[in-house]
C-alpha positions as CSV (number, residue, x, y, z in Angstrom):
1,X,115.4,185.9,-153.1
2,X,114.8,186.0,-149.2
3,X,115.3,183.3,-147.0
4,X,114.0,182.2,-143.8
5,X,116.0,182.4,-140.9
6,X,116.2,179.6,-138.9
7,X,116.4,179.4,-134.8
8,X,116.9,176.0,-132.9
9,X,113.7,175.7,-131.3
10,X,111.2,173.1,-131.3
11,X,107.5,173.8,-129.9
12,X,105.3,170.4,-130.4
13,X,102.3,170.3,-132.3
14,X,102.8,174.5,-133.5
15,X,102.8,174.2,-137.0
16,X,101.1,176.1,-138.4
17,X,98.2,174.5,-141.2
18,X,97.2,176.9,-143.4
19,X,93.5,176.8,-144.0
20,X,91.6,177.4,-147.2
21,X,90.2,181.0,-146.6
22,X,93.7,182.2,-145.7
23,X,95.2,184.9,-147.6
24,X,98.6,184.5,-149.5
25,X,100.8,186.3,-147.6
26,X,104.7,186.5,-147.7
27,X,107.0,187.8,-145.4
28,X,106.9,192.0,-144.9
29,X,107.1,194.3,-142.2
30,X,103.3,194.3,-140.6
31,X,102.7,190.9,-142.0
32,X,101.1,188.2,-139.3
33,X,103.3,186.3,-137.6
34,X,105.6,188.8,-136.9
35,X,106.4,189.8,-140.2
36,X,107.0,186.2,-141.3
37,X,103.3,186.1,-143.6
38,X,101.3,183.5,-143.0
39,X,102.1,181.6,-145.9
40,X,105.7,181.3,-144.5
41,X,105.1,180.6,-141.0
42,X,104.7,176.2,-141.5
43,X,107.9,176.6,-143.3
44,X,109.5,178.8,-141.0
45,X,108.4,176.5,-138.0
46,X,109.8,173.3,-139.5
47,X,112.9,174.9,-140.8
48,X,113.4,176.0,-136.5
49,X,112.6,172.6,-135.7
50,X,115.3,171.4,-138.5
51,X,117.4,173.3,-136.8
52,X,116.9,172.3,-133.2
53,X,117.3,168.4,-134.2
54,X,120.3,169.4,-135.9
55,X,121.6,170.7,-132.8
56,X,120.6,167.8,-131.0
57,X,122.3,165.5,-133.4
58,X,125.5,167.2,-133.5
59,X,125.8,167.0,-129.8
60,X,124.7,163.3,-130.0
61,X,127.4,162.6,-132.1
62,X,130.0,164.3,-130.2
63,X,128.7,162.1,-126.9
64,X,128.7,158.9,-128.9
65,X,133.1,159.5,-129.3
66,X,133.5,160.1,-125.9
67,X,131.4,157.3,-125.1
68,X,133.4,154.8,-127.3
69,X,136.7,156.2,-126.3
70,X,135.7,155.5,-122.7
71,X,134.1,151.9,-123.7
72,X,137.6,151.6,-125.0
73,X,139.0,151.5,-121.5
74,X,137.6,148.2,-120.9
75,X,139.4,145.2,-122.2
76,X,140.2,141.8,-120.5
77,X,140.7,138.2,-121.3
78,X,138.9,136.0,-119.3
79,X,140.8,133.0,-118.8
80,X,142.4,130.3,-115.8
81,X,145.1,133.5,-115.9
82,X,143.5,136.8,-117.6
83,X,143.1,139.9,-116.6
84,X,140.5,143.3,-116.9
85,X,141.7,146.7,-117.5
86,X,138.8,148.9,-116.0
87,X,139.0,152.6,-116.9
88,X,138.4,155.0,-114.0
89,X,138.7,158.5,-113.3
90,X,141.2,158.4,-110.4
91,X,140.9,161.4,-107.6
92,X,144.2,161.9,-107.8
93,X,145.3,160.4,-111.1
94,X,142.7,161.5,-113.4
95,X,141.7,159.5,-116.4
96,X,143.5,156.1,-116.0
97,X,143.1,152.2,-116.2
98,X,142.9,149.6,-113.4
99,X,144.4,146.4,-114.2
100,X,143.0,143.4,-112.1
101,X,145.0,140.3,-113.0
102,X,144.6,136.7,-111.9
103,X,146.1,132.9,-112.3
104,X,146.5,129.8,-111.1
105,X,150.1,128.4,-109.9
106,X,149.5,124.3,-110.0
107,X,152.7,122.6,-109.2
108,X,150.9,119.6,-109.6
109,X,152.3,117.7,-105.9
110,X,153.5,119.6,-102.3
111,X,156.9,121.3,-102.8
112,X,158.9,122.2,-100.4
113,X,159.6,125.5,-98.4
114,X,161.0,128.0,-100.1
115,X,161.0,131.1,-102.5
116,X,159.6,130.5,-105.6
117,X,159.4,132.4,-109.1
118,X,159.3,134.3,-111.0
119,X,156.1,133.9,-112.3
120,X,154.9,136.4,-115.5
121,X,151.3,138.2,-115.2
122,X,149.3,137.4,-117.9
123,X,150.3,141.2,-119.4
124,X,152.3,143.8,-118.0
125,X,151.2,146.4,-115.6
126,X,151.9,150.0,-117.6
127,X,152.9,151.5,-114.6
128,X,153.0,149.6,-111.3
129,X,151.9,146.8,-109.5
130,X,150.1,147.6,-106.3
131,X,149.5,144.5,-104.8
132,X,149.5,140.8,-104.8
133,X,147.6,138.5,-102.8
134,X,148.0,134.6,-103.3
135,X,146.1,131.8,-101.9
136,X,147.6,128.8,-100.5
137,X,146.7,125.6,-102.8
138,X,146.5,123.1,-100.0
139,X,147.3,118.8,-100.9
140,X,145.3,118.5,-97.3
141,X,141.7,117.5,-97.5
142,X,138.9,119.4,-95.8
143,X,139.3,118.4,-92.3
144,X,142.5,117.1,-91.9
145,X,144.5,117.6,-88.9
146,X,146.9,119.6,-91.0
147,X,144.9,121.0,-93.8
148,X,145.8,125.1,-93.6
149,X,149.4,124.5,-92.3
150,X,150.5,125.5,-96.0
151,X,150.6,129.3,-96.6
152,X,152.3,131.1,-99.5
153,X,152.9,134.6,-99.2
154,X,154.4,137.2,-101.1
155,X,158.5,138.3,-99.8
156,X,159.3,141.2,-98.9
157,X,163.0,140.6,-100.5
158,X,161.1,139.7,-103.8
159,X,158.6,142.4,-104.3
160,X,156.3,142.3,-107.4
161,X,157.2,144.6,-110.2
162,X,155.0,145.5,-113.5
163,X,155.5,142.0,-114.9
164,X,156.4,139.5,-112.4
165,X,156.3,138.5,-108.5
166,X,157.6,135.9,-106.3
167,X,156.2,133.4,-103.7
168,X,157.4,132.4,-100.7
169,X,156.1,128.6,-99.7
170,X,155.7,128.6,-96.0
171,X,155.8,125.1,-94.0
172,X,154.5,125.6,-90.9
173,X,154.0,122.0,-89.4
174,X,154.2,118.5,-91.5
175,X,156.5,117.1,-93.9
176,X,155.4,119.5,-96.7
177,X,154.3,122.8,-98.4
178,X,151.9,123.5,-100.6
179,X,151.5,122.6,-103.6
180,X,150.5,125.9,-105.7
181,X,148.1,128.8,-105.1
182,X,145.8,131.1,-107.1
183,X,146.5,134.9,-107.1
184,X,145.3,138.2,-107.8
185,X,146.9,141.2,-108.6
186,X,146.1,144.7,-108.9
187,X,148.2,147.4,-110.5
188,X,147.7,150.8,-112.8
């Protein structure tokens, strides 16, 4: 028995209906259709466009793992301290994850001057932690004569590592410090 062979091609509205005064004709060398017989030719049609959304599907399939893989990149809790892991294909890193972290540091009344710490991210960076960048929690109320006098900063003798940092409370004028901050950190 001969069988059709199939090529992945699809051509819309092409196949072929055969009509009532057509001969039965099968496939032979000098037959219509180039050989395929005009009796063949609907099947040999939709067994090309079989073929081509075969194709299509196995592709589609193959797209739809990569796609998940790279949905996978993204995770986060979002929470008063949570983070986001972002995945991004670095220029010079390649394939990678961001990690964008965040908190809040309430000591609950102004503390002193002083280095404080060390506080844990919500998860370790893998790798590194790039940067930190707290904000002063001031006890002053908007338009005080002292309200922004507190800073906190990040020390330079204490630098972050992949799973904690440390705060230096700065007193600038007044009797008192500040009396927390918020950060957020950035790392790989």
């Amino acid at each position: 028995m001969a069988t059709l062979i199939d090529a992945a091609e699809f051509t819309s509205n092409e196949v072929y209906q055969i009509q009532a005064t057509d001969p039965v004709e099968g496939a032979a060398s000098g037959a219509s259709f180039s050989g395929t017989g005009i009796s063949n030719q609907p099947h040999q049609q939709l067994a090309n466009r079989t073929a081509f959304l075969k194709q299509r599907q196995d592709v589609n399939i193959s797209n739809i793992g990569v796609l998940q893989a790279f949905q996978a990149l993204f995770t986060g809790l979002m929470a008063p301290n949570g983070y986001l892991k972002i995945g991004v294909q670095d220029i010079n890193k390649g394939l990678m994850q961001y990690v964008v972290q965040w908190g809040l540091m309430n000591w609950g009344t102004p503390q002193s001057e002083g280095l404080y710490g060390p506080y844990s991210f919500p998860i370790a960076f893998p790798n590194a932690c790039e940067i930190v960048i707290p904000v002063t929690l001031t006890p002053e109320k908007p338009g005080s004569a002292s309200a922004g006098d507190n800073v906190i900063m990040v020390s330079s003798s204490y630098p972050p590592n992949t799973s904690q940092f440390w705060v230096w409370n700065n007193q600038i004028a007044g009797t008192d410090a500040s009396q927390g901050f918020i950060y957020l950190a950035i790392g790989f």
